[in-house]
N, C-alpha and C positions, 0 to 999 in steps of 0.2 A: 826296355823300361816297362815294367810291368803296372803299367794305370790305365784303365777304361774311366772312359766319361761317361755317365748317362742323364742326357738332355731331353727334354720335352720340344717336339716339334709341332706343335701348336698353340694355343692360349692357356696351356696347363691342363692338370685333370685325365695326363693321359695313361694312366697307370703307375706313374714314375715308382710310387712306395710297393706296388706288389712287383715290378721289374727288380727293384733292389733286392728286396728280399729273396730274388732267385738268382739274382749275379753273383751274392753274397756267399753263396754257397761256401765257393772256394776262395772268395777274401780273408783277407788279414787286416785290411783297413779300410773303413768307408765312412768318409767326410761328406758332410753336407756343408756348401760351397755359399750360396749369396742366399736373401728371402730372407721372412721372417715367418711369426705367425699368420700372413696372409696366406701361408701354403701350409695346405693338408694332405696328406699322405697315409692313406688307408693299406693295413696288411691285416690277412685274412691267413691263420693257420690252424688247421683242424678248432676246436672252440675257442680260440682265442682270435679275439677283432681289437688292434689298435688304430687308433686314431692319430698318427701322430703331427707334429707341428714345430718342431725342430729339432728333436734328435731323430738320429737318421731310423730310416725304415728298417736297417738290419740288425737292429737291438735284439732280434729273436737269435741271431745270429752269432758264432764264435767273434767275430770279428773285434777287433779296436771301433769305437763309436769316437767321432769327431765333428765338434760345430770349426769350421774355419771362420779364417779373416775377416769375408764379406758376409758374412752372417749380421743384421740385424736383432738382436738377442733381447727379450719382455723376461725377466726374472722371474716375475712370479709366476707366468707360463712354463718356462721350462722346471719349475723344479713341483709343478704341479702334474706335471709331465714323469717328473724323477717319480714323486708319490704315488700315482696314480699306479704304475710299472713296476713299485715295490710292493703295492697292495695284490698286485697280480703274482708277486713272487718272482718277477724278474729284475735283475740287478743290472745296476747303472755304475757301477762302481770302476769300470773300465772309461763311464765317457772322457773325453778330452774336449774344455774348451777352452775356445783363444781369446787368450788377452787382450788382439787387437779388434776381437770385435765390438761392435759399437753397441749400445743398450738403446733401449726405449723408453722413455721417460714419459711419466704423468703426462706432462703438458704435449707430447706428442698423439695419446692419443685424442688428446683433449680439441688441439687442431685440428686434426684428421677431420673430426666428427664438424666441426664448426665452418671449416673451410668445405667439404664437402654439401656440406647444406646451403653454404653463401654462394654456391654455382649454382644453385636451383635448376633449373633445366640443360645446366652443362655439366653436369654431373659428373665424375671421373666412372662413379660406382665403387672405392674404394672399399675395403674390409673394415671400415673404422676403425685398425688397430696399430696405428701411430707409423706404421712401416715407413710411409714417404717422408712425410716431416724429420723422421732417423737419419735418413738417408739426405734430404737435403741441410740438417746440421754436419752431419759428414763432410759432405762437400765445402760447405762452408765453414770447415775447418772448429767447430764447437761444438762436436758431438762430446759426450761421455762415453769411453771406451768401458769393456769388462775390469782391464787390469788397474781402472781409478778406484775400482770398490778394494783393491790390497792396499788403501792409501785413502782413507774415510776422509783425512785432513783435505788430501788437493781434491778429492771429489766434491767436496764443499760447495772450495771455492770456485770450483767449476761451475755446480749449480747453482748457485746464488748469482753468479757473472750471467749466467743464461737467463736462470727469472727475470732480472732486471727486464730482458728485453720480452721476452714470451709472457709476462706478466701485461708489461704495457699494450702488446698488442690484442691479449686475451681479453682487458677489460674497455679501451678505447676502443679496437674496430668493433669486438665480439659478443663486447657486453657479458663478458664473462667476469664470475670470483677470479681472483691470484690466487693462484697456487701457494701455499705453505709451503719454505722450504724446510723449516725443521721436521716437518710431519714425511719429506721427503727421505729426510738425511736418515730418520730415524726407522722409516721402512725398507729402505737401500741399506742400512748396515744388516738389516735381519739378513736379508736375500744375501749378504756381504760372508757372512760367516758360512752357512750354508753351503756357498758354491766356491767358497777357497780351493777345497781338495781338487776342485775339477780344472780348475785352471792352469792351461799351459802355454808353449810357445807350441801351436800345431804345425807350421811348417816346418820346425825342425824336426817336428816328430814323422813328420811325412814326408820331409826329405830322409832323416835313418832310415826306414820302411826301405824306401826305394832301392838306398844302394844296397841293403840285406837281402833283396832280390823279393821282397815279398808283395803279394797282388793288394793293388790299393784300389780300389773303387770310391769316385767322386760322384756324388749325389747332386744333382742339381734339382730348382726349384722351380715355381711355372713350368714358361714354354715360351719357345724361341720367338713367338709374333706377342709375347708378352717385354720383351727386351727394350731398355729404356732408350738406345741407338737407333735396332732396325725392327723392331716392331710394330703393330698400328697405333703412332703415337697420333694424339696424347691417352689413347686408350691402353696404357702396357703399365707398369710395376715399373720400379724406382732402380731396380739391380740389374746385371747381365746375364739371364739364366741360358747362355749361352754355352757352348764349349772353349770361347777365351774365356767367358768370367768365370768358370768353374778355375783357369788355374791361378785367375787374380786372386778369387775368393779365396783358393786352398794354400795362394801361397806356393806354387809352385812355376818351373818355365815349361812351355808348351812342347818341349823335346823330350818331358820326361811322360808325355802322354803318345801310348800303341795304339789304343781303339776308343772309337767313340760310337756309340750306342744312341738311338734317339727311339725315342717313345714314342707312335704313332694312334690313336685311335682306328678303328675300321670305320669310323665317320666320322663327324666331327662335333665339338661341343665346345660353347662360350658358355661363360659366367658376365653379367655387368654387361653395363654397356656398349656400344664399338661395334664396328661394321663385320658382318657377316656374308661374304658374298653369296654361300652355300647352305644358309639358312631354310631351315623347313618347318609347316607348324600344322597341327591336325593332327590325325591319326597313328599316321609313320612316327611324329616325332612325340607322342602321349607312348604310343607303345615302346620305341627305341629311350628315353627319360624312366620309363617304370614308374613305380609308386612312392613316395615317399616313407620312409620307413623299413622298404622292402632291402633286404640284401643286392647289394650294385647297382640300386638306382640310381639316375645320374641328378644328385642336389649335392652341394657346395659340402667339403668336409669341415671347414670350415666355417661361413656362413650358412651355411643351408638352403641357399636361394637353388632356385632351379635354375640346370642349365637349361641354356639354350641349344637345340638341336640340327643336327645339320649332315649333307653327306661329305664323305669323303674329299678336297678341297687338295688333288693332284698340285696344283698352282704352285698352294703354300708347302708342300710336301719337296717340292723341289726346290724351293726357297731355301726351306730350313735344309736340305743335302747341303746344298752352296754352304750356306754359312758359319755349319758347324764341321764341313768336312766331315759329315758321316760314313761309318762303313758297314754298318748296317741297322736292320732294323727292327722293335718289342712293335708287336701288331697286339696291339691288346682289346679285349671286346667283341673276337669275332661272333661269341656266339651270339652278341647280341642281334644280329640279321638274318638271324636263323628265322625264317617265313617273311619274312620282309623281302619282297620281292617285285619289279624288276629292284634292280639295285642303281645309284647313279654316282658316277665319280667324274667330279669337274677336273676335264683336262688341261682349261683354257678358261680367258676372259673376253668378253667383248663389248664394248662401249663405242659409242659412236661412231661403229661403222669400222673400229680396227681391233685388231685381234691380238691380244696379250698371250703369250705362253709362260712367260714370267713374269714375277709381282712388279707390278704396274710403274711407273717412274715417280709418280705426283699419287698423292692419299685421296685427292677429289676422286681420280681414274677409280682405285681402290672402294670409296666409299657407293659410286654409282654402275659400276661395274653388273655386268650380267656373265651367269657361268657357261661355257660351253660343257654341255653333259657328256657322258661317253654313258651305256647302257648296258648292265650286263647283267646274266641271269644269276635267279638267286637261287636258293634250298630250302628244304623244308626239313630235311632230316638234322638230328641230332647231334650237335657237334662234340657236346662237353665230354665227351668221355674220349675222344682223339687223343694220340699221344705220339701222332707221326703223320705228317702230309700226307702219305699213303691212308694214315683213316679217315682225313677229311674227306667229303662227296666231292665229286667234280668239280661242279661250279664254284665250292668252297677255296678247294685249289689253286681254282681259273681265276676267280676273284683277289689270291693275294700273289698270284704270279705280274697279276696285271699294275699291281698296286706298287711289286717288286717295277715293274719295268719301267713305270712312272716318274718311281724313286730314284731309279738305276742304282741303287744298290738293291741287297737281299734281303730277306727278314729270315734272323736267326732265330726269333723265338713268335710262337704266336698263342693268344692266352684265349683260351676258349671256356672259362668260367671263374669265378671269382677266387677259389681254394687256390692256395698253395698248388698244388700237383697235377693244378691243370692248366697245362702247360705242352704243346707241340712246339718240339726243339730241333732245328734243323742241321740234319747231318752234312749240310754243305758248307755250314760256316765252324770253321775250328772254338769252339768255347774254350778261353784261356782264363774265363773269371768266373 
């Protein structure tokens, strides 16, 4: 069954959009799986830099483009996404989106922003862009799917059943105006016309693919300690940006997926709030962040906040192998530690006296937890022009063999500057995508 997953093994942020873009190569089809506009996904090819935010990263790419099932979907985001990609001369004309995905409505980002401010100092740190609120009318069975805007009439009375209640709690808790729903209906028909053509049934289209033998690559969103299940809750996203919820999102069963890929940083990096065990602030982590503005520096693609800084965090590296059954691994960033040196990769945890090797049982352990470091040397010489293990320096080597054995799996690819083509690919692992 020819499908790779590729998952983010940490709080997002870790390359995922420029990983795709090199998986894609040799796809025929690549889905973006759960998320919304709270994930950003940056590709860099020769002068052309997209931003994107929910069609998939390998738009530059031959391939079929597909939003699936667990996709979150903001209308006028994506077809300002379509616009923006046409002004650039690349066509969209290929995407495929699913019916059963769910939309984002006014009044969700409207919550977002209202509820996030009424935590005042318990903050989530949320993208204020309606994604959770989405996701918990989902659950609660009232969301507005894509395929109600072919059917103006029952989306109505969907939305009018919803104001009732989002209205009452917007102006009683929130002190908020009610939302207009005609002003709704009648900007949900524009976005309605617009995005007919694109609408499908994706899992049929990506079950076809499959049994035609052709390579389907599944895009996922964040990163695994972002996961509403097993990541640092209540600090994580509303979706499963896991390797199961890529095949809930996509609509497919877990037999029809061969390889799973996970995105690693060569350190680490938060957005928002939430525990850090590996955290670092000063010089290391002003230099490994860059400037804002500059090409790969590290602030939100989406919000623009700055990440937060950190080393390498072996712990949750082994976490995420567990959970996603990885079998190998996108090292992305190395060149960013190019003079940064000693280097430190937390092997372990230890708190009161006992010693974790694996993520901790209880979130308090987690939240107070201290790293045990391991120390290894760094480099100073030049990485970005590498195009094979054999041209990285030594310690460069030394450093992602170590990182391999941490893993226990291998890193198949490792991204040593922001371009497209630079890229060291390793001839130990068979690339099938």
């Amino acid at each position: 069954m020819p499908v790779t997953v590729l998952v983010g093994t940490q709080w997002g942020d870790e390359g995922k959009g420029r990983a795709v873009d090199v998986l894609s190569e040799r796809a025929d089809m690549v889905v973006r799986c759960q998320g919304g506009t709270n994930a950003g996904h940056t590709v860099i090819a020769g002068d052309t830099e997209l931003k994107l935010r929910l069609i998939p990263s390998s738009i530059l790419r031959p391939a079929v483009p597909a939003i699936g099932d667990g996709v979150v979907i903001d209308p006028q985001v994506l077809l300002e996404e379509i616009d923006a990609l046409a002004a650039l001369g690349i066509s969209t004309e290929r995407l495929l989106v699913s019916g059963n995905a769910h939309l984002v409505m006014p009044y969700h980002r409207v919550l977002d922003r209202v509820i996030d401010r009424h935590l005042g100092r318990a903050s989530l740190g949320t993208t204020k862009k309606g994604i959770g609120p989405a996701y918990a009318d989902k659950a609660s069975r009232i969301g507005l799917r894509v395929q109600d805007l072919l059917d103006m009439k029952i989306f109505a009375q969907k939305l009018e059943l919803n104001l009732r209640e989002k209205n009452a709690v917007l102006a009683k808790i929130y002190n908020q105006l009610p939302i207009d729903a005609k002003k709704v209906i009648a900007e949900y028909e524009g976005y309605a016309e617009r995005l007919r053509p694109f609408i499908a049934d994706t899992s049929l289209a990506i079950d076809r693919a499959i049994k035609d033998g052709r390579q389907v690559l599944l895009e996922g969103a964040q990163g695994t300690l972002l996961d509403i299940d097993h990541g640092t809750y209540p600090f994580v996203t509303s979706s499963q940006p896991t390797a199961a919820g890529a095949c809930t999102g996509a609509g497919i069963g877990p037999r029809a997926i061969d390889r799973v890929v996970g995105a690693t940083k060569a350190h680490c990096t938060r957005v928002g709030t939430g525990p850090f065990p590996t955290e670092i602030d000063g010089p290391v982590a002003d230099r490994l962040r860059g400037v804002k503005g500059e090409q790969d520096a590290e602030f939100g693609t989406v919000t623009g906040r700055a990440r937060r800084m950190g080393w390498l965090d072996g712990v949750l590296l082994r976490y995420a192998v567990r959970l996603n059954s990885l079998d190998e691994l996108w090292i992305s960033k190395l060149d960013k530690l190019t003079g940064v040196g000693p280097l430190k990769v937390a092997v372990a945890y230890r708190h009161e006296g006992t010693t974790y090797e694996d993520f901790p049982p209880h979130q308090s352990i987690f939240h107070k937890c201290e790293p045990v470091y391991e120390e290894l040397e760094g480099w100073t010489e030049d990485v970005s022009g590498a195009r094979s293990f054999e041209e990285l320096p030594a310690a460069a080597r030394a450093y992602v063999a170590r990182v391999e054995e941490i893993a226990g799996v291998p890193a198949s690819f490792v991204s040593v500057g922001p371009e497209r083509e630079q890229v060291v690919r390793s001839e130990r692992v068979p690339v099938t995508v």
